[in-house]
C-alpha positions in Angstrom: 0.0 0.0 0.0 3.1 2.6 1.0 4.5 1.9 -2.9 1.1 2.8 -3.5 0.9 5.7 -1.7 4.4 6.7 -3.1 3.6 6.9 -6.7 0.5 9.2 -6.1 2.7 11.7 -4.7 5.0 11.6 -7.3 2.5 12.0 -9.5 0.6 15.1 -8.2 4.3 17.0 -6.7 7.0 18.4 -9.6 10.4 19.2 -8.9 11.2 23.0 -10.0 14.2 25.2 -10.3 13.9 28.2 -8.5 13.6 30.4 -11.6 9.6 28.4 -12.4 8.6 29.1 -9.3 6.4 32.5 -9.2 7.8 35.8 -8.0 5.7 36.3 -4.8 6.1 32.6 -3.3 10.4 33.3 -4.0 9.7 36.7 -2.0 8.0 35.4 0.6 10.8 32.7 1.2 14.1 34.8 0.6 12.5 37.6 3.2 12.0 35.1 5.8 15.0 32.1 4.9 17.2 34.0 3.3 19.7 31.9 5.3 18.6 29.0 3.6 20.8 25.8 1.8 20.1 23.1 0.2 17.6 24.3 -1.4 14.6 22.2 -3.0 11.1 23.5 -4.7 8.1 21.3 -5.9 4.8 22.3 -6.9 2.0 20.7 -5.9 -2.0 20.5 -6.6 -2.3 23.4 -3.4 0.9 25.4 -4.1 4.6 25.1 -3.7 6.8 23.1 -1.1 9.9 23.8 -0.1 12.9 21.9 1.7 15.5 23.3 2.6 18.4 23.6 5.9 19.7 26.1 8.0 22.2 25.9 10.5 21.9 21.5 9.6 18.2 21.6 11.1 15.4 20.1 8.4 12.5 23.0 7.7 9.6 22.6 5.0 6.8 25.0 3.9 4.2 25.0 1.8 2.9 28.3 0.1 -0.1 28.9 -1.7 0.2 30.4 -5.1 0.2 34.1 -4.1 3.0 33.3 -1.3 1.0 33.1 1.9 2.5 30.4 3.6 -0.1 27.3 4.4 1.9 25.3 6.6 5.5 25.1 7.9 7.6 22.0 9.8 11.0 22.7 11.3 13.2 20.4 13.2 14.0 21.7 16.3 16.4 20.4 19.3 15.0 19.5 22.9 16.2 22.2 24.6 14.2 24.6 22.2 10.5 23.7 23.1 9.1 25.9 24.8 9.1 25.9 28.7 5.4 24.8 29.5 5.9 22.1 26.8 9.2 20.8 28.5 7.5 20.8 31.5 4.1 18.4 30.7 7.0 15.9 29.2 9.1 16.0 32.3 5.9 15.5 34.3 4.4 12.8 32.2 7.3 10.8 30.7 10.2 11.7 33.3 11.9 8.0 32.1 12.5 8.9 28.4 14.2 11.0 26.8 14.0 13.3 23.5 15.3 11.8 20.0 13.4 13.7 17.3 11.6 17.3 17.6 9.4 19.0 15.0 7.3 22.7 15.3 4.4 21.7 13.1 2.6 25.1 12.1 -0.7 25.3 10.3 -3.2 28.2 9.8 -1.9 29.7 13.3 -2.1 26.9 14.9 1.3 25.5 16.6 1.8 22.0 17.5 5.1 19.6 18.3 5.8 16.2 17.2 7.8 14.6 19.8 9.4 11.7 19.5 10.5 10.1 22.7 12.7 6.8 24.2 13.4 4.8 26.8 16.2 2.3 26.1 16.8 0.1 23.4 12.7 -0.9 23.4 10.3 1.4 23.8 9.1 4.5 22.0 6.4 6.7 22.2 5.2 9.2 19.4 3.5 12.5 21.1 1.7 15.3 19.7 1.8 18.3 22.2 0.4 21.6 21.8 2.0 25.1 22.3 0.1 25.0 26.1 2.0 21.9 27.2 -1.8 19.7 26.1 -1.0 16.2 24.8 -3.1 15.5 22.1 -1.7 12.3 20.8 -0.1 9.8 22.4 1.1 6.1 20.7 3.6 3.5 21.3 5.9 3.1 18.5 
């Protein structure tokens, strides 16, 4: 089903050079990432994606054809959550620790996809948001 999945992606997303992709979505990005390497556009059937790095952290956004951006991911270390969201994992899941951090950003809305271990065996995949709520909780 994944190989599945795959192909319908690849179908509906088209890799671009930065020149094809409209003047106000470019704008939008170099004002805000002008820091930016590794560069990578695709359009897709809602807009434009872009990957890219800075300072070797992953960030991706998605505009919409006038440059607006729809929704944004960036990696982030532990130590850059925010307090209150430190705090609810301390409180809840003092026994694991942090592998993998991402600020999920959509229409205003801020979440974090946290995912936590203990050990060699157990793993947990948490979605908290910005006021420290779990949302989503499941064992990996």
């Amino acid at each position: 089903m994944l190989l599945g999945l795959t192909g319908i992606t690849a179908v509906n997303a088209q890799d671009l050079t930065p020149d094809t992709v409209p003047q106000a979505v470019r704008a939008s990005f170099q004002q805000n990432y002008a820091q930016a390497t590794d560069v990578e556009w695709e359009q897709e059937y809602t807009g434009y994606h872009v990957a890219f790095e800075i300072n070797r952290m992953d960030y991706e956004i998605w505009y919409d054809t006038s440059g607006s951006v729809l929704k944004s991911e960036q990696e982030l270390a532990a130590d850059e959550l925010p307090q209150v969201v430190q705090n609810a994992l301390v409180k809840a899941y003092n026994d694991f620790t942090i592998d993998e951090v991402e600020k999920l950003a959509i229409k205003g809305k801020t979440t974090y996809s946290i995912e936590l271990e203990k050990g060699w065996s157990q793993e947990r995949d948490l979605v908290v948001d910005a006021t420290g709520e779990i949302l989503s909780d499941r064992e990996d």
